[in-house]
C-alpha positions as CSV (number, residue, x, y, z in Angstrom):
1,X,65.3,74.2,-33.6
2,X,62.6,75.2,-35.9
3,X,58.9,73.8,-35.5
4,X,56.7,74.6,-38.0
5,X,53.3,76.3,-37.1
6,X,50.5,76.9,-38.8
7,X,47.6,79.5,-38.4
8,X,45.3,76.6,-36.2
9,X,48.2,76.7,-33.7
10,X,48.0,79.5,-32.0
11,X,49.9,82.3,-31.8
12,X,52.7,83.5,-29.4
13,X,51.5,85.9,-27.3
14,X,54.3,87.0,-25.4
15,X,56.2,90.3,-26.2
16,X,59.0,90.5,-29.2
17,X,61.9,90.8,-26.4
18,X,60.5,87.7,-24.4
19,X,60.3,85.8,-27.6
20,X,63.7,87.1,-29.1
21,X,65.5,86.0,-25.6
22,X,63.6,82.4,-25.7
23,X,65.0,81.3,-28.9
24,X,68.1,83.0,-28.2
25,X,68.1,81.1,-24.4
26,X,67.4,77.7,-26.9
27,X,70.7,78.0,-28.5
28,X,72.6,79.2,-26.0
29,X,71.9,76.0,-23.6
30,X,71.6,73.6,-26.6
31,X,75.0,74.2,-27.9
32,X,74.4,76.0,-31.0
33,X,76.0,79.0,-29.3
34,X,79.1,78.1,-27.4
35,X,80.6,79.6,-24.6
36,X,82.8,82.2,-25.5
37,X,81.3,83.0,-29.0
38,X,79.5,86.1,-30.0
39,X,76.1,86.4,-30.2
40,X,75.2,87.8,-34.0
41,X,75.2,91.5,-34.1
42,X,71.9,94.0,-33.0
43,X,71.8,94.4,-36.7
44,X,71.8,90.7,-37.5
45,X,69.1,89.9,-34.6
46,X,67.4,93.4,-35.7
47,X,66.8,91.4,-39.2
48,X,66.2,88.2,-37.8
49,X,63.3,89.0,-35.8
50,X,61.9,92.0,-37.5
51,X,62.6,93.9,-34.3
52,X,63.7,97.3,-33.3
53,X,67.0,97.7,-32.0
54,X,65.4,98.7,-28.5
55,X,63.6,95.5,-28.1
56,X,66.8,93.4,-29.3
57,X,68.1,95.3,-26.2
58,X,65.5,94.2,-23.7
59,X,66.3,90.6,-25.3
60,X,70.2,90.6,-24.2
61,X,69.6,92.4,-21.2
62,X,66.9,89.5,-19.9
63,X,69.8,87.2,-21.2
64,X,72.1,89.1,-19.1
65,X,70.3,89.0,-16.4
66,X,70.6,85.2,-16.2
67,X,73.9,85.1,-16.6
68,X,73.8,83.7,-19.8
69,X,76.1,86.4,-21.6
70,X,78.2,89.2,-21.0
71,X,78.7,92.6,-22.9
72,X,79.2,95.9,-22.3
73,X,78.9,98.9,-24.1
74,X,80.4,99.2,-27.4
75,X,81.8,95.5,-27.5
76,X,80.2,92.1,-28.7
77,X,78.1,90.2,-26.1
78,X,79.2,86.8,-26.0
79,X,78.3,83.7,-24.3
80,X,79.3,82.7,-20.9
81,X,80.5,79.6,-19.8
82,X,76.8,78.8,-18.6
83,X,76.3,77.4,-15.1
84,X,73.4,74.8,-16.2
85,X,74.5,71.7,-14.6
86,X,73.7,67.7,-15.3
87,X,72.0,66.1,-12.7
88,X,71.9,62.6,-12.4
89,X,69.3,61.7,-9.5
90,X,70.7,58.2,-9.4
91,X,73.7,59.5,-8.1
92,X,72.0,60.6,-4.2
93,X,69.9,57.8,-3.7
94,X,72.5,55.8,-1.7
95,X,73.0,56.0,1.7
96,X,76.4,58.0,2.0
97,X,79.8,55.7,3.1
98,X,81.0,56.2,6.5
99,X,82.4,59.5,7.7
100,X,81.3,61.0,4.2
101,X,78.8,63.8,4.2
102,X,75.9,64.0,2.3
103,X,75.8,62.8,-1.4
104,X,74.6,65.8,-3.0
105,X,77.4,68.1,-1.1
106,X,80.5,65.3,-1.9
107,X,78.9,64.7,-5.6
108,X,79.1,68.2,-6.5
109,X,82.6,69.0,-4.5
110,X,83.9,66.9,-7.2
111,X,82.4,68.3,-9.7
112,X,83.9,71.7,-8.4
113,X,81.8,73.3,-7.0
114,X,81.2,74.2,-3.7
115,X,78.6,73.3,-2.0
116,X,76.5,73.6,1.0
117,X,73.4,73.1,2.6
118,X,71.1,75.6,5.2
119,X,68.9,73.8,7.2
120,X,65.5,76.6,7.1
121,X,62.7,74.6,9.2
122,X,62.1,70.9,11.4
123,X,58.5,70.6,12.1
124,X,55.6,68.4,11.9
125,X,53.5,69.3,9.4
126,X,50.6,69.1,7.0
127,X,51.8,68.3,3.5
128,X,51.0,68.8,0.0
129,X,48.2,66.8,-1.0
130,X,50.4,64.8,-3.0
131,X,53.2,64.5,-0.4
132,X,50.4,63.1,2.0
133,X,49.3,60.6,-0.8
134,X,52.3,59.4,-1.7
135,X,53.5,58.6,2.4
136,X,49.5,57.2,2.3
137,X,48.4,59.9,5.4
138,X,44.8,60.4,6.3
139,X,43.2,63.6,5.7
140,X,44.7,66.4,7.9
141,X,47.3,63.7,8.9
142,X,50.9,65.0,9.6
143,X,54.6,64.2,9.2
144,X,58.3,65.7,10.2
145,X,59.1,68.1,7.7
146,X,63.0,69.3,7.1
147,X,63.4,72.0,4.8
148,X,67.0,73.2,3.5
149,X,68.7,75.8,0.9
150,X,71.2,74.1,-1.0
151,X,73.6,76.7,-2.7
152,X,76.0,76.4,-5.2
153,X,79.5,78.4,-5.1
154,X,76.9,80.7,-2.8
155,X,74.6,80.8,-4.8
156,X,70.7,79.8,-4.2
157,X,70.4,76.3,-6.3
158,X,67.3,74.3,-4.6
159,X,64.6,74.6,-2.3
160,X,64.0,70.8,-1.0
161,X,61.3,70.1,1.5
162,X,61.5,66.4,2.6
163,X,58.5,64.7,4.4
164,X,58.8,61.7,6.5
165,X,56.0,59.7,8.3
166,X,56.1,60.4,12.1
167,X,55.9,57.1,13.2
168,X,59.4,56.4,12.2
169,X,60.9,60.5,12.5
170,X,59.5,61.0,16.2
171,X,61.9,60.8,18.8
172,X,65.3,60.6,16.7
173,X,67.8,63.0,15.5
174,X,65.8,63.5,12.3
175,X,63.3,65.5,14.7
176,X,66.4,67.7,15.7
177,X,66.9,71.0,14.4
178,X,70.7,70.0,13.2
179,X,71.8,68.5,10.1
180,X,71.5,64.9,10.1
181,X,75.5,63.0,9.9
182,X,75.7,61.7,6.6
183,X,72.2,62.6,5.1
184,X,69.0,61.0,6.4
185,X,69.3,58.1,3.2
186,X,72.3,56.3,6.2
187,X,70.4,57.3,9.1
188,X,67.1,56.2,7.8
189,X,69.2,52.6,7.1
190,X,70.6,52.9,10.5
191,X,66.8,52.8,11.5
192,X,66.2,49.6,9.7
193,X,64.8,51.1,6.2
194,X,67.3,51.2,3.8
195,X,66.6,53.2,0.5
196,X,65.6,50.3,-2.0
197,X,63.5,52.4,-4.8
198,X,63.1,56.0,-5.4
199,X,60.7,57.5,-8.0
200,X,60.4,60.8,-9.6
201,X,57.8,62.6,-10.7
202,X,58.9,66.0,-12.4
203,X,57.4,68.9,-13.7
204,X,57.8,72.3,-14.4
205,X,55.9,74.9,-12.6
206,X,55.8,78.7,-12.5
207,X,57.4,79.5,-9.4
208,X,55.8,80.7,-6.3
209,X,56.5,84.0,-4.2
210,X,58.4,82.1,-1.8
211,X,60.4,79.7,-4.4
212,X,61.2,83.0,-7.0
213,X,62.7,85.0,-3.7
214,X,64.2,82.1,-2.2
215,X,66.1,81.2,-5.5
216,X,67.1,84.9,-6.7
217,X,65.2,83.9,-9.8
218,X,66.0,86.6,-12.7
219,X,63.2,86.7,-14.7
220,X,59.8,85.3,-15.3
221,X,61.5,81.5,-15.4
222,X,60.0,78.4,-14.9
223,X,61.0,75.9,-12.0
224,X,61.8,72.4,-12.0
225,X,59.5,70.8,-9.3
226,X,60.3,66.8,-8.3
227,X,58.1,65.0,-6.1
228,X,60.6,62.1,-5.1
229,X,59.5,59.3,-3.0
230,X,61.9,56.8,-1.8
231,X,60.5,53.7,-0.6
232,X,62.0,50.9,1.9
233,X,61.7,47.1,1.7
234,X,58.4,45.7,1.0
235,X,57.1,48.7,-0.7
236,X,57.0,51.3,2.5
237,X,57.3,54.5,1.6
238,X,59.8,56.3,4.3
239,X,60.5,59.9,2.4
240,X,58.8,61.9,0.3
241,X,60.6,65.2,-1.1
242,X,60.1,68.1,-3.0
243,X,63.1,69.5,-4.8
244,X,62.7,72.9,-6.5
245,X,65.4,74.0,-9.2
246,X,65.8,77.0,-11.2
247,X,64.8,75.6,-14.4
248,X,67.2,77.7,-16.6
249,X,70.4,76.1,-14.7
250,X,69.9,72.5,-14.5
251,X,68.8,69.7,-16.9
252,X,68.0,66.3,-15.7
253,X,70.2,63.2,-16.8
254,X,67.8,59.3,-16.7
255,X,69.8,56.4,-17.6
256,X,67.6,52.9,-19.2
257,X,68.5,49.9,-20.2
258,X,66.8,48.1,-22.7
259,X,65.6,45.4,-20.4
260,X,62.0,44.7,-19.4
């Protein structure tokens, strides 16, 4: 898509390669170039961009790099069948049915892929500032931190860091170091708080040290960061998470009715 400019707008700053792969990157995950067809030739792109045939190089090899399209020498790069993925956060707020595992592992399955989940860390904790505003802690107050790798078909997909106050975590499995049966959405209704809202606040970050190593990040890529807080009945909020995606492989999916 083209958006007009003009000279009060600025100017993009970034080198011809970065630039070349960005709008490039656009069309690739918008549809306008579909998996399996070729990209136009270094001399098209060479025109296109008023660029030399070295830089259209670094372009397709950032491209490459995320696993957008294939080539090799002497042959036509073309588009991969690109792993971005639809993510429909409605779908994991509900406490899993019996003797099923976690939502986010069977939702996936189906979808093909497989999936897992590492548990990293189970520790009290200091938050994020706006962790520890959104469970309503004190200043310097804690809560039970789990943090976990979820990977995709073995591959690094999301950092998630959930936060839970330690008045309800303390003294329960959710204080284990061991994967909690089901996901902590049943046990947390096995406690007596069922899941009744969740919102999400999302944004896209650059990524830190730890989030661009953890991830196997490609490139200089943004992150998708949601701060989700899932709140029980009368408004009590019982987990706050913060979900980290590679931003070039996923794309989130809201549904809205028309109702007030």
């Amino acid at each position: 898509m083209t958006v007009p400019t003009t000279d009060t707008e600025g100017f993009d700053r970034r080198p011809l390669h970065e630039r070349i792969a960005a709008d490039l990157r656009d069309e690739i995950l918008g549809g306008d170039l579909a998996p399996g067809a070729s990209l136009p030739s270094t001399a098209r792109l060479k025109e296109r961009f008023d660029a030399s045939s070295a830089t259209v190089q670094k372009a397709l090899h950032l491209l490459k790099g995320e696993g957008l399209v294939v080539g090799r020498a002497g042959a036509s790069v073309t588009v991969r069948e690109h792993r971005q993925r639809t993510v429909r956060p409605a779908d994991f707020m509900a406490p899993a049915e019996e003797g099923q595992p976690y939502r986010w592992l069977s939702v996936m399955g189906r979808e093909g892929a497989r999936a897992a989940s590492t548990l990293l860390d189970v520790r009290e904790a200091v938050p994020p500032a706006d962790v520890a505003e959104a469970l309503g802690l004190e200043a310097e107050g804690v809560a039970l931190l789990r943090s976990q790798l979820l990977t995709l078909d073995d591959e690094p997909a999301e950092l998630v860091f959930s936060y839970y106050p330690a008045e309800i975590a303390r003294g329960t499995a959710l204080a284990e170091r061991r994967k909690v049966r089901g996901g902590t959405p049943t046990f947390l209704a096995g406690l007596g708080f069922a899941p009744r809202l969740s919102v999400d606040r999302v944004s896209a970050r650059v990524p830190t040290q730890e989030q661009y190593t953890a991830l196997r990040l490609p490139g200089d890529l943004p992150v998708l960061r949601t701060l989700r807080v899932v709140y029980a009945d009368g408004g009590r909020p019982i987990e706050a998470t913060v979900m980290v995606k590679a931003g070039h492989l996923y794309e989130l999916r809201y549904e809205f009715t028309g109702e007030a």
